[in-house]
C-alpha positions as CSV (number, residue, x, y, z in Angstrom):
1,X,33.8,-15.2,63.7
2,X,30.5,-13.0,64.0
3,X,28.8,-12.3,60.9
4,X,29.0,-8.9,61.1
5,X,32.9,-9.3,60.9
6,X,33.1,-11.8,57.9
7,X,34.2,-10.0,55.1
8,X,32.4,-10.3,51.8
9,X,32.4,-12.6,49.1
10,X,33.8,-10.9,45.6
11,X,30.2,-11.0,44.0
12,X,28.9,-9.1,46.9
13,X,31.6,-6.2,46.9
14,X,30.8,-6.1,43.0
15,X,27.3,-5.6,44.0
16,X,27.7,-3.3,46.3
17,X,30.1,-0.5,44.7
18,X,27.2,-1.1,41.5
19,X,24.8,0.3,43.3
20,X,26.3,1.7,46.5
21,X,26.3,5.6,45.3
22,X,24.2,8.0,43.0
23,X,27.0,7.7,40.0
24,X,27.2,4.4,39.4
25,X,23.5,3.8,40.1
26,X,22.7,6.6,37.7
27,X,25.1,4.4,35.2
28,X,22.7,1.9,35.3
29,X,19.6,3.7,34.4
30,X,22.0,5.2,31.9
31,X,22.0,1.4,30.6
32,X,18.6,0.7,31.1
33,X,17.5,3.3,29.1
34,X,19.9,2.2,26.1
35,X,18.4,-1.1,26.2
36,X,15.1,0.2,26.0
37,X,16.1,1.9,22.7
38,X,17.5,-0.5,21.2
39,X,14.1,-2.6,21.8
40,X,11.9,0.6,21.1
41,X,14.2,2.0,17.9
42,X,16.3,-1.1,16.5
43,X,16.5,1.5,13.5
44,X,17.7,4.1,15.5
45,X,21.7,5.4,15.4
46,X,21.0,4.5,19.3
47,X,20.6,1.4,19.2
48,X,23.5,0.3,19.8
49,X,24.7,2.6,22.5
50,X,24.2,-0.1,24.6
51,X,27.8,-1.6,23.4
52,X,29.6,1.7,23.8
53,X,28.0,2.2,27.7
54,X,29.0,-1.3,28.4
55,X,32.6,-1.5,26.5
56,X,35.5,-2.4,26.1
57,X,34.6,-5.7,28.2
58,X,30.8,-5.9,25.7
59,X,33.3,-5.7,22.5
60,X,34.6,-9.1,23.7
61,X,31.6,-11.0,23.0
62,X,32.5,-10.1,18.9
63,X,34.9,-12.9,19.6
64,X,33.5,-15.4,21.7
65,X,31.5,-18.4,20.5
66,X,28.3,-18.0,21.6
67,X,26.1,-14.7,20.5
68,X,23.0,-13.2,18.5
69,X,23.6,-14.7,14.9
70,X,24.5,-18.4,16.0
71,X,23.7,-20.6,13.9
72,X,22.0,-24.4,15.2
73,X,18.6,-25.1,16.3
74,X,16.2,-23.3,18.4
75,X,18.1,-24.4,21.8
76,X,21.3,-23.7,20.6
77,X,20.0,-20.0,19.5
78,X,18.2,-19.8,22.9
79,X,21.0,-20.7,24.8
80,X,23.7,-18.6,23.1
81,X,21.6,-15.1,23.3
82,X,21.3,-15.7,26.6
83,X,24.6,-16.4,27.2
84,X,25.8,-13.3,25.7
85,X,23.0,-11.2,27.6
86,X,24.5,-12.3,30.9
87,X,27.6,-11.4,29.5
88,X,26.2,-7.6,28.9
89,X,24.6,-7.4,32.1
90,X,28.1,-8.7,34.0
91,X,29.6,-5.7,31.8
92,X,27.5,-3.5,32.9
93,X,27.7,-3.9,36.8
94,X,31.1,-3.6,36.4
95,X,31.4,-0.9,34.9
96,X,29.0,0.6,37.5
97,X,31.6,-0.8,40.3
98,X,34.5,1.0,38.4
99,X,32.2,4.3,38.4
100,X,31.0,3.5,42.2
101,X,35.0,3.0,43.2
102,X,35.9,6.0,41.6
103,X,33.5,8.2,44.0
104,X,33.5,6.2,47.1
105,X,38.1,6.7,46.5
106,X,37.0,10.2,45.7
107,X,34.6,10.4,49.0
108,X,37.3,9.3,51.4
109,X,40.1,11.4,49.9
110,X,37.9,14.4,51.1
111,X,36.8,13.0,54.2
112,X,38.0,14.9,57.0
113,X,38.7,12.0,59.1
114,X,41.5,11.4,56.3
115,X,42.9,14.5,56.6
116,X,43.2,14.5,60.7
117,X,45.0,11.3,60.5
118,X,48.1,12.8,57.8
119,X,51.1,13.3,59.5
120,X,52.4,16.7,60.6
121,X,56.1,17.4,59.3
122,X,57.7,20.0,58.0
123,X,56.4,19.7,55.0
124,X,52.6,19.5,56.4
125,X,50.1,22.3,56.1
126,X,49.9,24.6,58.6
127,X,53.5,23.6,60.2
128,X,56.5,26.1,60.0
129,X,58.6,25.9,56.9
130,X,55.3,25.6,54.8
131,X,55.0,28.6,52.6
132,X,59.2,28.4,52.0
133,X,59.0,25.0,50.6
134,X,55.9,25.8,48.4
135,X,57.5,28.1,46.3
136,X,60.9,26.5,46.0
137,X,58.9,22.9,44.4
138,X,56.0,23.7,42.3
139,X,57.1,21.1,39.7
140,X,58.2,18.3,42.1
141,X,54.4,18.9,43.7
142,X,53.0,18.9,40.2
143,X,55.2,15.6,39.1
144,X,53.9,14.0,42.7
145,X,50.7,14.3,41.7
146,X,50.7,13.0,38.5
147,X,52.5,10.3,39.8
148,X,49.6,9.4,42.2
149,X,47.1,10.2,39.8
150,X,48.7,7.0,37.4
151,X,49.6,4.8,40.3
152,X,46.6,3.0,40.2
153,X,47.2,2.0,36.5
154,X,50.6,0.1,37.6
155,X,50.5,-1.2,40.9
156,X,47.6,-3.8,40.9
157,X,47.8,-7.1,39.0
158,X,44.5,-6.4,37.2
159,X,45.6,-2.6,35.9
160,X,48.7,-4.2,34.7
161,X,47.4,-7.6,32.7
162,X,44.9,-5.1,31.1
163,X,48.2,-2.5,29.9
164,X,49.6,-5.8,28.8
165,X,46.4,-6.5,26.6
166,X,46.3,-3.0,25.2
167,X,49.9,-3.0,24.4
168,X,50.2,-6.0,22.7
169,X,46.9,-4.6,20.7
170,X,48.8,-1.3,19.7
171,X,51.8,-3.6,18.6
172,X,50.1,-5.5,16.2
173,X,48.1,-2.9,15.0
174,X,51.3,-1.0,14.2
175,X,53.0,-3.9,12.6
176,X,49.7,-4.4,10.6
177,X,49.7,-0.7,9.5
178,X,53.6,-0.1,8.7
179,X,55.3,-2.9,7.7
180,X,52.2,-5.6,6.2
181,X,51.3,-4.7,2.5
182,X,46.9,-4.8,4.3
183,X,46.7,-4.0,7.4
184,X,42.9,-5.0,6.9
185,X,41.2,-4.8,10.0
186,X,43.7,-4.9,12.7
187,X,42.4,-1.8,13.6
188,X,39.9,-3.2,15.6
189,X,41.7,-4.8,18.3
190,X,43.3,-2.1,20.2
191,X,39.3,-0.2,19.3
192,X,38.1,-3.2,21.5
193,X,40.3,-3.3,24.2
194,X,40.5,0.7,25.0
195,X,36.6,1.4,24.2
196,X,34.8,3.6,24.6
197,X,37.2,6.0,24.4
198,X,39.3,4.8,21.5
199,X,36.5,5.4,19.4
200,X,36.8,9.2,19.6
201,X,40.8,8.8,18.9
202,X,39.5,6.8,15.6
203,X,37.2,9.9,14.8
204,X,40.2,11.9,15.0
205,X,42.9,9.6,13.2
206,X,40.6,8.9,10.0
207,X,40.4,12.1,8.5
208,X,44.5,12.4,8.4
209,X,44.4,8.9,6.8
210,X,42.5,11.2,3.4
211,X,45.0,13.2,2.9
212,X,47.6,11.7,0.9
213,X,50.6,13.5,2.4
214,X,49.8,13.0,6.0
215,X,48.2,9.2,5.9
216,X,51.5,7.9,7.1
217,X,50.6,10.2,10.7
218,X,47.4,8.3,11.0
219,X,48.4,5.5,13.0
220,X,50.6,7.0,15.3
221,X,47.7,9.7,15.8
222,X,45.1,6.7,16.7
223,X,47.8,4.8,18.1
224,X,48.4,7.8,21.0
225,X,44.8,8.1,21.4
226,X,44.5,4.8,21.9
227,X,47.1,4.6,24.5
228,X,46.0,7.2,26.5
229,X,42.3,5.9,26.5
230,X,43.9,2.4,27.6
231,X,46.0,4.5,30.4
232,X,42.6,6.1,31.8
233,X,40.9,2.5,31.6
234,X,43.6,1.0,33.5
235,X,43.3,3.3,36.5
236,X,39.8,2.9,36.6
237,X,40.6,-0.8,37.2
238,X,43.3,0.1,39.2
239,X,40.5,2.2,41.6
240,X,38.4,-1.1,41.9
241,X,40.7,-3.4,42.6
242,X,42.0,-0.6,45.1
243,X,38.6,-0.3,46.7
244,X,37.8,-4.0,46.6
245,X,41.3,-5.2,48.2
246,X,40.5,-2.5,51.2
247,X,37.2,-3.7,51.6
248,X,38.3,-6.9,51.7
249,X,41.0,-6.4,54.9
250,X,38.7,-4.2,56.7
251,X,35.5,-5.6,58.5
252,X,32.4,-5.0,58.2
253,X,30.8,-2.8,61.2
């Protein structure tokens, strides 16, 4: 096979959709510039942005073995704050592949080699019978599209094993909050795994949890937030592993 035709390795497609357009490389500086704070302002209520630009995969490293604040001797310490700021950079380039799948999906969509190659039915623009059916199915259009809007959320293995992950999250965190006598922190699980945007459906939840008449709403408040934050993280997987499985059948040039 000529090496212009081999496809890829998995690293190299990663790579690529990082830093293949003007979002996701702009994601990156994003990062870079967090970092920097941190380093510059360890004070600062920025310093730690850098966890919120890289989540929810940089909230997993609160549970793994081996990060700042290990205790052993200086190889050990070495070692382990290395290990966890590989982990952030790996984060952060993919992220940066999820944002550089979203636009390259986005790109082709719009392309109008895409459009030239659609089908021309009856129910194709520009054939007769158009404007009829147009009126007659506004909400079978609308359901359509929001149908392929989600479909990426559902119909890869990766998108699905992550809905998995936040459901069971939600689960126990609403076993924790109605039905144990302290839920204690169990909170932060479904936090972890539908960061970054979970965190603004816990800004919203906690002030219903003050008022004594309402507290019991503030679970299922977080709980929907959460949810839908987990929903628009899973078809931002769903994108990649979109992208990455086309790139992967089709050959280079």
């Amino acid at each position: 096979m000529p090496n212009g035709s081999r496809p890829r390795s998995l690293p190299h497609r990663l790579l690529a959709l990082a830093t293949g357009n003007w979002l996701s490389r702009g994601y990156l500086a994003v990062f870079a510039l967090s970092l920097l704070v941190m380093f510059l302002f360890p004070e600062s209520g920025f310093a730690m942005s850098f966890l919120l630009l890289t989540a929810p995969l940089s909230f997993m490293s609160m549970v793994l073995p081996l990060g700042p604040g290990t205790e052993g001797g200086w190889a050990v310490e070495a070692g382990a704050i290395g290990f966890w700021a590989v982990w952030l950079l790996l984060c952060a380039f993919v992220n940066a592949a999820v944002l550089g799948a979203l636009l390259t999906r986005s790109a082709n969509a719009a392309s109008p080699g895409s459009r030239a190659l659609l089908p021309r039915g009856p129910g194709s623009p520009g054939s007769p019978g158009r404007e009829g059916t147009d009126e007659a199915r506004p909400a079978s259009t609308r359901s359509r599209g929001i149908r392929a809007l989600l479909a990426p959320a559902v119909d890869t293995w990766l998108a699905r094993g992550y809905l998995a992950v936040v459901a069971a999250s939600l689960g126990f965190f609403l076993v924790a909050a109605y039905l144990l006598p302290d839920p204690g922190f169990a909170g932060i699980w479904p936090i972890m795994t539908t960061a970054p945007l979970s965190v603004v459906a816990f800004l919203v939840a906690s002030p219903v949890e003050w008022s004594s008449s309402l507290a019991w709403l503030s679970p299922l408040l977080f709980t929907a937030g959460a949810a839908l934050s987990g929903l628009f993280n899973a078809v931002l997987l769903g994108r990649l592993a979109r992208t990455l499985r086309a790139r992967e059948v089709r050959p280079a040039a």
